[in-house]
C-alpha positions, 0 to 999 in steps of 0.5 A: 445445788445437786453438787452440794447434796451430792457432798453433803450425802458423802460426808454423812455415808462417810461418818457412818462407815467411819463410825461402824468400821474395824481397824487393827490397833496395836496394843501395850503388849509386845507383837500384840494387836487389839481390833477395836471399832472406830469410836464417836465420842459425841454418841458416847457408845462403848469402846469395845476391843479384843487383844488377840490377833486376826489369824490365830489357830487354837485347839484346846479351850481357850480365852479371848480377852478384851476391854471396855470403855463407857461412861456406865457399867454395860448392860449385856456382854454377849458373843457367838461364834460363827462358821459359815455365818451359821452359829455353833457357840454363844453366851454371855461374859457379863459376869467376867467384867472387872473395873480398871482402877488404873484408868485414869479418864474421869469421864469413862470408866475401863472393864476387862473381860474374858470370853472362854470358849471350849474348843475340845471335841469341837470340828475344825473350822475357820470361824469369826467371833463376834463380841458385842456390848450394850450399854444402858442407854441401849447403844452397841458395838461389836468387834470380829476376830477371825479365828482357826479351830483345829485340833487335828491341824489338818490344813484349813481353809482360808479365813475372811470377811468383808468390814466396810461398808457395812450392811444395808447402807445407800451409796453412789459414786466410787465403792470401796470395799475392804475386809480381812483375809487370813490363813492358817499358815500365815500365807496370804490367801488370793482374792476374788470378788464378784456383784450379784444384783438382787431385790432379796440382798438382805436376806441373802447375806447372813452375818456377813456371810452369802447363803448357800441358795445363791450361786456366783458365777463370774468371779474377777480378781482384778482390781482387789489388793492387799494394803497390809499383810492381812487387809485388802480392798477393791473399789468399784465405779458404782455408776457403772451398776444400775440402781438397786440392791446389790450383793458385793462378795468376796472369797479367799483361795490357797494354792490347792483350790481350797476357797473361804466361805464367801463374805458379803454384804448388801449395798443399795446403789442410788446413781440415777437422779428422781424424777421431779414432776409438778402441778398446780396453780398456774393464775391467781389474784392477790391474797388468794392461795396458790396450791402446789403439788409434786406427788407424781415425782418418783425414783426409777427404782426406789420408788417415792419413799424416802424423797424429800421436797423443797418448793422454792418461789422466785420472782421474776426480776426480783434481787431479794433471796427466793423464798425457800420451803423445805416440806420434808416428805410432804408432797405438797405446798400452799402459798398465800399469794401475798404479792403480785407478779410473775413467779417462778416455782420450782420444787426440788426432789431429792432421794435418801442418797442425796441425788435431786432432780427439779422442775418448774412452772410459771406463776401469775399473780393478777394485782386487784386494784384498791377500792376509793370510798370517802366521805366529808362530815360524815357524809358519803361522796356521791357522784349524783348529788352535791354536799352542802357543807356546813358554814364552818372553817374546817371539816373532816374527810375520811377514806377509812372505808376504802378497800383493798386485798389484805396484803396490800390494805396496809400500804395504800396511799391517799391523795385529797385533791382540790378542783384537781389541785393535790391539797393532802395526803393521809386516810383520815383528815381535816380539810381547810375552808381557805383551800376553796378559794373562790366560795361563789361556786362549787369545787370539785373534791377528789380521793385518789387511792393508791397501793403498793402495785401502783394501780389505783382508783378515785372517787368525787364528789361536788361541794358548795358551803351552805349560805353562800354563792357555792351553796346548791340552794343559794338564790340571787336577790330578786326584782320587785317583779320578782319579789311580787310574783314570789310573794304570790306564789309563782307566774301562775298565782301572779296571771291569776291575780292580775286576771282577777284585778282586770275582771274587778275594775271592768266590773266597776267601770261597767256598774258605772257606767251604766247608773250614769245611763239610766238619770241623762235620757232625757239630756241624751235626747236635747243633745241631740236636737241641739246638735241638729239646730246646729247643723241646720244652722251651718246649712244655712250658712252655706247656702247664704 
């Protein structure tokens, strides 16, 4: 991944410096040179090129003329001249600008024009124009010529300046650095070069030219070359550089000692990696949200602005592509745990050169089982009571008040059992009375419900049919005994009854036995003479 951004920061840095560097043209004209920017045609900014050469000595008033290409008429055409990086002349050649009708390109239209400065009375010096059109979408582009103005022709300085890269840009990895160096006499000036680090670059490099508060004390003229008669480079291990701004100069000499004025331009090197820090969530359940935050990630130098931030979330042992979360600058990132299991959080912090550094942490997502709820004919299971079901061939079962947590509500799966045989699946149901078999008892009803995690929960419930032998208030044919002792109203009214019936007919035999006493006195009484003459009787017998 780090490569990757590290190829993606080159190729953009490279396109900027394509898109704003100088090169040197050769034009229609015999021993004619035009310096033109390299153009973009997807930005459509002007095209704007000078026909004079880098190099060039003038002592009187003089033109410099040039073209312009765009897709409109420009809306400012402006130019100054520059000794040092101070300003000496400038103005306008809006007015100068004539169409090409010969220009054949039916998407752009050409203008020339034409820059007059007036050198008479003017000191030597060697000097850098800088044209510069806008056009009326606001877009701009600018050419440099480095020019000699001598009326004396007494021998000047070398000219130079530093062409790419341009001012204030971020860069890591090998620097090149190229520019022009002139002469007035067409010798080729020696070079040196030299890096200044400074927090306050940009204030010391003024239109390409280092301010006079600043010193350079080691100057090195290894490793810079010409590539033409005119252009040089020197390339620089940028790594070899802490990270900061820098200040990267050059100067050309003659052979008397005689120096340009130092040409410059400020570079940001960015080659130490940001630092990625991360907190947060550590354990949460399903459908709660995990909170992330790398607020504390820095760069050593550049500090945090800038950084950008990708949270990725994988899980462990899954083979499905991680889920990827760009937040730009925000710091931060909230995830709906919307499944469980292990994670891997990673957030990746990359700085405005493309460098990244990343971190991680482990989540833990704890699965919440599903909650079994069901019920049959309306009736809720309760595992206390039994339900009589009506005397009906079917009845409807429903688990529609189960629960679970929202992400996995939707994939729950529902098992009816049957005295612990599986007899269907499905939220809602009609169950069949042939699925209870034996009607002379009670069944036993179960829901198992499942989610996608596999745990589960089950509820149960005991069922008889009303009017048969599994119904709870199903009584068996009683005894005559029994018949008599529920007609009564129990054993207690029964004892009661049979107590009562015992008292009535000792009552009865007592009443008559006793009117049977009161009319057989007398009898009483000769029963028992006779009994005593019979005795007597025996006696005799005896005794004879």
């Amino acid at each position: 991944m780090e490569a990757r951004c590290w190829w993606v920061a080159l190729a953009l840095t490279s396109i900027m410096l394509v898109s704003s560097s100088f090169t040197i043209m050769e034009y229609d004209e015999p021993n004619q040179s035009m310096i033109v920017p390299n153009y973009t045609a997807s930005n459509q900014q002007p095209t704007l090129i000078l026909q004079s050469i880098n190099g060039g000595t003038y002592i009187n008033n003089f033109p410099i003329n040039g073209t312009i290409w765009d897709d409109a008429f420009p809306s400012e055409l402006f130019w100054q001249l520059e000794d040092s990086g101070e300003i000496i002349y400038q103005g306008s050649a809006i007015n100068t600008l004539e169409e090409n009708l010969s220009w054949q390109d039916p998407t752009t239209n050409s203008w020339s024009f034409s820059v007059e400065i007036n050198a008479t009375g003017s000191p030597p010096c060697s000097c850098r124009l800088t044209v510069v059109v806008i056009d009326v979408e606001q877009q701009v582009s600018q050419v440099h010529l480095l020019l000699f103005i001598n009326p004396d022709t007494n021998g000047l300085p070398p000219n130079l300046m530093i062409t790419s890269p341009e001012m204030g840009i971020n860069w890591r990895g090998d620097l090149n650095i190229s520019g022009v160096a002139v002469s007035e006499i067409s010798y080729q000036p020696t070079l040196q070069w030299a890096a200044i680090q400074s927090n306050q670059a940009n204030h010391f490099c003024v239109r390409g030219v280092l301010s006079d508060y600043l010193t350079v004390e080691n100057w090195v003229s290894d490793g810079i070359s010409y590539s033409d008669s005119e252009t040089f480079n020197f390339q620089i291990q940028s790594s070899e550089y802490d990270d900061g701004w820098w200040l990267f100069v050059s100067r050309a000499g003659d052979n008397a000692g005689n120096f340009s004025a130092i040409a410059c331009t400020a570079i940001a090197l960015h080659n130490q990696q940001p630092i990625a820090a991360l907190s947060g969530t550590s354990e949460v359940n399903e459908s709660q949200v995990a909170r992330f935050d790398a607020s504390n990630s820095d760069d050593p130098v550049w500090g945090k602005d800038g950084l950008r931030f990708t949270f990725i979330l994988r899980r462990d042992g899954d083979t499905t592509p991680p889920l990827v979360h760009d937040t730009g600058t925000e710091k931060s990132w909230n995830w709906y745990a919307n499944q469980s299991g292990h994670f891997d959080v990673m957030v990746l912090v990359t700085d405005t050169s493309g460098l990244s550094n990343s971190t991680n942490l482990t989540l833990i997502v704890n699965n919440l089982a599903p909650t079994a709820v069901a019920s049959i004919e309306g009736i809720t299971f309760s595992t206390e009571d039994t339900i009589r079901l009506p005397n009906e061939p079917l009845w409807i079962i429903d688990a529609s008040d189960s629960s679970d947590t929202e992400n996995d509500v939707g994939g729950l799966n529902f098992i009816w059992f049957v005295d612990g045989e599986p007899v269907s699946l499905g939220r809602e149901q009609i169950m069949r009375r042939d699925w209870i078999k034996d009607e002379s008892k009670i069944h036993l009803i179960t829901l198992s419900v499942t989610d996608d995690d596999g745990d589960s929960d089950f509820i149960e419930v005991f069922v008889g049919i009303e009017g048969t032998q599994s119904d709870p208030l199903w009584d068996e044919p009683q005894s005559f005994t029994e018949s008599m002792i529920s007609s009564v109203g129990g054993e207690t009214n029964m004892m009661a009854v049979f107590m009562a019936i015992l008292v009535i007919i000792s009552y009865v035999t007592f009443r008559f036995t006793r009117s049977g006493k009161g009319g057989d006195i007398p009898k009483w009484v000769k029963r028992r003479a006779q009994i005593k003459e019979t005795t007597d009787e025996i006696d005799e017998q005896f005794e004879n």
